[in-house]
C-alpha positions as CSV (number, residue, x, y, z in Angstrom):
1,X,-59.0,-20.1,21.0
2,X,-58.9,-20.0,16.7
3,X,-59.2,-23.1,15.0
4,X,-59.0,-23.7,11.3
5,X,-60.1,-26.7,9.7
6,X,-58.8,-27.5,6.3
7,X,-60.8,-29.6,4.2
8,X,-64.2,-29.7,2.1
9,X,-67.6,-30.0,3.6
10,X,-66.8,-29.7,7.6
11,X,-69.7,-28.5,9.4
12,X,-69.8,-31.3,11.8
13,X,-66.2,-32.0,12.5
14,X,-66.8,-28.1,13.7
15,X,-69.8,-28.7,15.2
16,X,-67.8,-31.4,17.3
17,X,-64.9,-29.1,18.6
18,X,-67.6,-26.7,20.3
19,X,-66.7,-27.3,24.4
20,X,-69.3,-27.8,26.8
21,X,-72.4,-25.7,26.9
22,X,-72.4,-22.2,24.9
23,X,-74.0,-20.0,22.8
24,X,-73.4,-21.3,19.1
25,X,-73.2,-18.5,16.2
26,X,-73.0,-19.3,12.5
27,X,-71.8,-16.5,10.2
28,X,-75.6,-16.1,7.9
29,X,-73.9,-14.4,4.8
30,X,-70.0,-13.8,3.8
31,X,-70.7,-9.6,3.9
32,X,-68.7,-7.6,6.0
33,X,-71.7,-6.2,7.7
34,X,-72.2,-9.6,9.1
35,X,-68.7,-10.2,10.3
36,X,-69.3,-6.9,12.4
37,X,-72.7,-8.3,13.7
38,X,-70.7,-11.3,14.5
39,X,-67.9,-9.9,16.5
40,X,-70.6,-7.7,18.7
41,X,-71.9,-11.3,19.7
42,X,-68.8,-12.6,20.7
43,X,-68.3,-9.4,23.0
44,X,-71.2,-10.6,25.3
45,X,-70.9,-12.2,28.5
46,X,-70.4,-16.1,28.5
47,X,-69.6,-19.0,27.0
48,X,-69.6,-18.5,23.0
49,X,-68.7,-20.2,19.8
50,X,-68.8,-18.5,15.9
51,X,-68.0,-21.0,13.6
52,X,-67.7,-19.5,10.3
53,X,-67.9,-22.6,7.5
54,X,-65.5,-21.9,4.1
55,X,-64.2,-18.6,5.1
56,X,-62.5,-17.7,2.4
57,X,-65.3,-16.4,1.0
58,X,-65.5,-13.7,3.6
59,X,-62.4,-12.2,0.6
60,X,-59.5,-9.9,1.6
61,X,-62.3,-7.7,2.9
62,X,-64.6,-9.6,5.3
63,X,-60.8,-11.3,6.4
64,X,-59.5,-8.0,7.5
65,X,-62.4,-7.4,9.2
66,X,-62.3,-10.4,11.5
67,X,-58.4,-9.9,12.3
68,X,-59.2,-7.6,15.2
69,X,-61.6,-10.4,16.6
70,X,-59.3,-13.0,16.1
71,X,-56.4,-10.9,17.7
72,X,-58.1,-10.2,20.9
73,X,-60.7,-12.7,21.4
74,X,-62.5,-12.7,25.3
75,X,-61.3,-15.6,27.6
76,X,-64.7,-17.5,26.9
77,X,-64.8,-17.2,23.3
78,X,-64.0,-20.0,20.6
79,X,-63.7,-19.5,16.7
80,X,-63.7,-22.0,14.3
81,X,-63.0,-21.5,10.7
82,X,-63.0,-23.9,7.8
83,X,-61.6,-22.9,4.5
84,X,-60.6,-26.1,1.9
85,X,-57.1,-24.9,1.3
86,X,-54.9,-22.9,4.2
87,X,-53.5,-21.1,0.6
88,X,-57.6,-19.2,0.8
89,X,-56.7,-17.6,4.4
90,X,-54.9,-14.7,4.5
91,X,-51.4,-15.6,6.0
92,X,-52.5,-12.9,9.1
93,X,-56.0,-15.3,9.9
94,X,-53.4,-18.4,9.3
95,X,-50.9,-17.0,12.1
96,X,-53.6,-16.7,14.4
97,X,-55.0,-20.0,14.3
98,X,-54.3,-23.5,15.3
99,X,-54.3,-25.8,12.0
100,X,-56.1,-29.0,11.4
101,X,-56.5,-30.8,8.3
102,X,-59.0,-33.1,7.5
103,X,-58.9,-35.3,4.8
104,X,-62.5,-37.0,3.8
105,X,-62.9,-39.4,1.4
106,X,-65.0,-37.1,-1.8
107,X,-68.7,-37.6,-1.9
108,X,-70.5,-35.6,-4.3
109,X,-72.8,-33.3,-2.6
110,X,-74.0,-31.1,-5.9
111,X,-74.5,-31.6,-9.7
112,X,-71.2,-30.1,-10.2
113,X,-69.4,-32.3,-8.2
114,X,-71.2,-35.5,-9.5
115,X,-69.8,-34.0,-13.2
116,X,-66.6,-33.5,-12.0
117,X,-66.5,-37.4,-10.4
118,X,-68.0,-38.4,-13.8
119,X,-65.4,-37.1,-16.1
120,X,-62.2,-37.8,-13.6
121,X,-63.2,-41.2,-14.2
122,X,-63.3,-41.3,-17.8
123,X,-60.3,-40.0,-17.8
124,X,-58.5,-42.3,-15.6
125,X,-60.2,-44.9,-18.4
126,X,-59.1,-43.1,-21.5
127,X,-56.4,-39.9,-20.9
128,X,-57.4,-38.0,-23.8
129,X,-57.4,-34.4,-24.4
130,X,-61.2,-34.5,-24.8
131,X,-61.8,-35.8,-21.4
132,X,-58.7,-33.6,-19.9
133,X,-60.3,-30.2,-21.8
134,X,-63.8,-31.4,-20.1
135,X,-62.5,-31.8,-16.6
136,X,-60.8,-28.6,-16.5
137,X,-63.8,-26.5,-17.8
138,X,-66.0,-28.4,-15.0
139,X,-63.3,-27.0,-12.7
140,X,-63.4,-23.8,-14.4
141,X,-66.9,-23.3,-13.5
142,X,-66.8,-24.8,-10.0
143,X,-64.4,-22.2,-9.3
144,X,-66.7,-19.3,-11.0
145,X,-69.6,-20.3,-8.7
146,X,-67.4,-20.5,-5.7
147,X,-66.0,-17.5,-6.1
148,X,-68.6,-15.0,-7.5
149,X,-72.2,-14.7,-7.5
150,X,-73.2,-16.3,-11.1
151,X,-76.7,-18.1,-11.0
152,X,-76.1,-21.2,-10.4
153,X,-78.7,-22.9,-12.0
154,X,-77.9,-21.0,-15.4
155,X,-74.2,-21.7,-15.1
156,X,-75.3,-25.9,-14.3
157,X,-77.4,-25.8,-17.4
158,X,-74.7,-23.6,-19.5
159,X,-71.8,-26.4,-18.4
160,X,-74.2,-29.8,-19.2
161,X,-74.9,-27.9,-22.7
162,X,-71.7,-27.4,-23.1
163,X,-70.3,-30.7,-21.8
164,X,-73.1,-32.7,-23.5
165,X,-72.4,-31.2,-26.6
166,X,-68.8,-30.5,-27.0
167,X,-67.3,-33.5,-25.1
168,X,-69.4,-36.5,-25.2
């Protein structure tokens, strides 16, 4: 059984769907190398579970290379993938899975986040292209740390520097 969970921050909704007793595996690093570690697991005898949290940062790559798992998986073996849009899975993972969405109300769980509530809310008080151009450059950079490997304490700093400065 494949599961997908769409939605933000859903370790213990996935944590939830794991069926009685079983070996529990967590994907340690979104490399390919560790996919392939984690499919060797799930060939051993028993009960198992891989939950892999946001993985569509495994890329096209580390994707592909959990297909074949996902295609043939042994009769005692679950996987459970979260990914906050179904748009961020490859349309072959997609097929493969059965699809649950999961809407939670936002809570701010990093600076980034907390910026992001800050200046949606001024906005919503005054739509101006000040806040507008603020907002999207928060996204902007949300998206470059989500996506790449940009130190995230020097990209936090760069964005208040820049928000501080330029917008406010």
């Amino acid at each position: 059984m494949t599961k997908l969970l769409l939605g933000q921050n859903l370790k213990n909704e996935a944590l939830a769907l794991v069926r009685g007793p079983r070996q529990i595996y967590f994907l340690a690093d979104y490399k390919i190398e560790e996919v392939r570690i984690l499919e060797k697991k799930l060939c051993l005898k028993g009960p198992k579970t891989a939950i892999i949290l946001d993985a569509h940062k495994l890329g096209i790559a580390g994707q592909n290379a959990l297909l074949k798992t996902l295609e043939e998986p042994r009769p005692e073996t679950e996987i459970i993938l979260t990914a906050p849009f179904i748009s961020s899975i490859l349309p072959t993972i997609v097929s493969r899975c059965e699809i649950t969405r999961i809407n939670k109300p936002f809570q701010p769980e990093s600076e980034i986040d907390e910026l992001m509530l800050k200046f949606r809310n001024k906005l919503l008080q005054d739509i101006s292209q000040k806040n507008l151009a603020a907002l999207k450059y928060i996204i902007q950079i949300k998206n470059l740390l989500e996506n790449t490997n940009v130190n995230q304490k020097l990209a936090l700093n760069n964005l208040n520097l820049k928000l501080y400065g330029r917008f406010n």
